[in-house]
C-alpha positions in Angstrom: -19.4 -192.5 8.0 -22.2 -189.6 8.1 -24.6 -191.8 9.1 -26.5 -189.5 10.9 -26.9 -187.4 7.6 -28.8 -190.1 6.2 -32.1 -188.9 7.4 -34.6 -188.1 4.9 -35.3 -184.3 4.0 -37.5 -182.6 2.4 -34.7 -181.9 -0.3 -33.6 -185.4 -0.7 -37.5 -186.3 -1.5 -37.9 -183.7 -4.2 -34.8 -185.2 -5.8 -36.3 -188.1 -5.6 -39.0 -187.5 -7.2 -37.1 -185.6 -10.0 -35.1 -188.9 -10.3 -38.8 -190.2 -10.9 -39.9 -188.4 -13.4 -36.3 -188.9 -15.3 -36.7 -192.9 -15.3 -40.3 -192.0 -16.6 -39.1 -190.2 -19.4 -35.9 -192.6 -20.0 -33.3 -190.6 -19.2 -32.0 -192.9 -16.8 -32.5 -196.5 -15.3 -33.4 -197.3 -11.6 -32.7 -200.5 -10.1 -32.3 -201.6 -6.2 -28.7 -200.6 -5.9 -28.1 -197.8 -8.6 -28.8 -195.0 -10.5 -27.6 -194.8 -14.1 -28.3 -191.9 -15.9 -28.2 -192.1 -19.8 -25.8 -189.5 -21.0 -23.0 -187.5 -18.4 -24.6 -184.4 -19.1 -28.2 -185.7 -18.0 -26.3 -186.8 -14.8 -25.1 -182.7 -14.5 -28.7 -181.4 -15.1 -30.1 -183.7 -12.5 -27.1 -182.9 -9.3 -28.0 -179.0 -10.5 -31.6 -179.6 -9.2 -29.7 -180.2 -5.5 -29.4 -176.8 -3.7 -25.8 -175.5 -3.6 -25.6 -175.1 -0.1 -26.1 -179.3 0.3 -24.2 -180.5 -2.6 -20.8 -181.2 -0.6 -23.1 -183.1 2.1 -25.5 -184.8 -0.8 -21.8 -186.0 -2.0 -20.8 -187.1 1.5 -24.1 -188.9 1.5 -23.3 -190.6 -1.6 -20.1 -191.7 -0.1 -21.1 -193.1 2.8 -24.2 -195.4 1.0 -20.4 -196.6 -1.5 -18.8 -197.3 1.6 -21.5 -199.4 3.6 -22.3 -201.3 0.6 -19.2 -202.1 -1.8 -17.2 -205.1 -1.2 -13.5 -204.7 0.1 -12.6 -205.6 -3.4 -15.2 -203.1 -4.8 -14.2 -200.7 -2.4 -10.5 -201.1 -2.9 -10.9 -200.5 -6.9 -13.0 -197.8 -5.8 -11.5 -196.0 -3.4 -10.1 -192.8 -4.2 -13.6 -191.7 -5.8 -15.1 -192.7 -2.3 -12.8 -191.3 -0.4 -13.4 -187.9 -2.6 -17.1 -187.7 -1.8 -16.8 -188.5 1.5 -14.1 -185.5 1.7 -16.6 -183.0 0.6 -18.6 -183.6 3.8 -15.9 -184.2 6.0 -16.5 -180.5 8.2 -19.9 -182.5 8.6 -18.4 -185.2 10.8 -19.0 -184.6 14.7 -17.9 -187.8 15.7 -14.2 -188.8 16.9 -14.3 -192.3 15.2 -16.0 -191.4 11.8 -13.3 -188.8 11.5 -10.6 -191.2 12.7 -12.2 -193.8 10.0 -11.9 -190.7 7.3 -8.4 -190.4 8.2 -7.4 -193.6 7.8 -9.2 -194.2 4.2 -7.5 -190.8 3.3 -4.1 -192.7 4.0 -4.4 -195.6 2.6 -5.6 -193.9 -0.4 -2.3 -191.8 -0.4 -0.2 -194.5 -0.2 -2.3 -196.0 -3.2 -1.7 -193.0 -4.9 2.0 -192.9 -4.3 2.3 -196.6 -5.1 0.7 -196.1 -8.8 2.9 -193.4 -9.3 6.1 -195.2 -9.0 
């Protein structure tokens, strides 16, 4: 899903680079497959640096790198938080299949939903 939003910008390398300097000055911890930030409020300070305007597709983005690299079992104990950020950029989508694909992971998160709740 939004793989064509995967492209590099010119916003996504300043994060980047303000993810940098954070891991410089140990406020959070880089490794191939993660991000993990030190405290929930450093996490905050570093998504306000994102302009408002991209957030909702920086989240999509997000979602779609969870998707194409979680296990089904991963995924599965994941889902509904994937399913969430791949929501906010879902009047992204262009393409009939991704959107099918949405649909379906919105489903089967419902029916997760309504399962847990009985």
């Amino acid at each position: 899903l939004l793989s064509s939003d995967l492209t590099s910008s010119s916003a996504e390398r300043a994060y980047a680079s303000s993810i940098e300097e954070f891991e410089e000055e140990g406020l959070c911890e880089v490794d191939d497959k993660e991000c993990r930030f030190m405290h929930d409020q450093i996490q905050s300070a570093a998504f306000e640096l994102i302009c408002p305007e991209q957030r909702d597709s920086f989240r999509g983005k997000i979602g779609s790198i969870l998707l194409q690299s979680l296990s089904p079992a991963e995924l599965e104990a994941s889902l509904f938080e994937v399913v969430g950020l791949l929501n906010c950029a879902a009047s992204n989508i262009t393409d009939d299949e991704e959107r099918d694909e949405l649909a379906r992971m919105n489903l089967k998160a419902g029916i997760k939903a309504s399962e847990n709740a009985a």
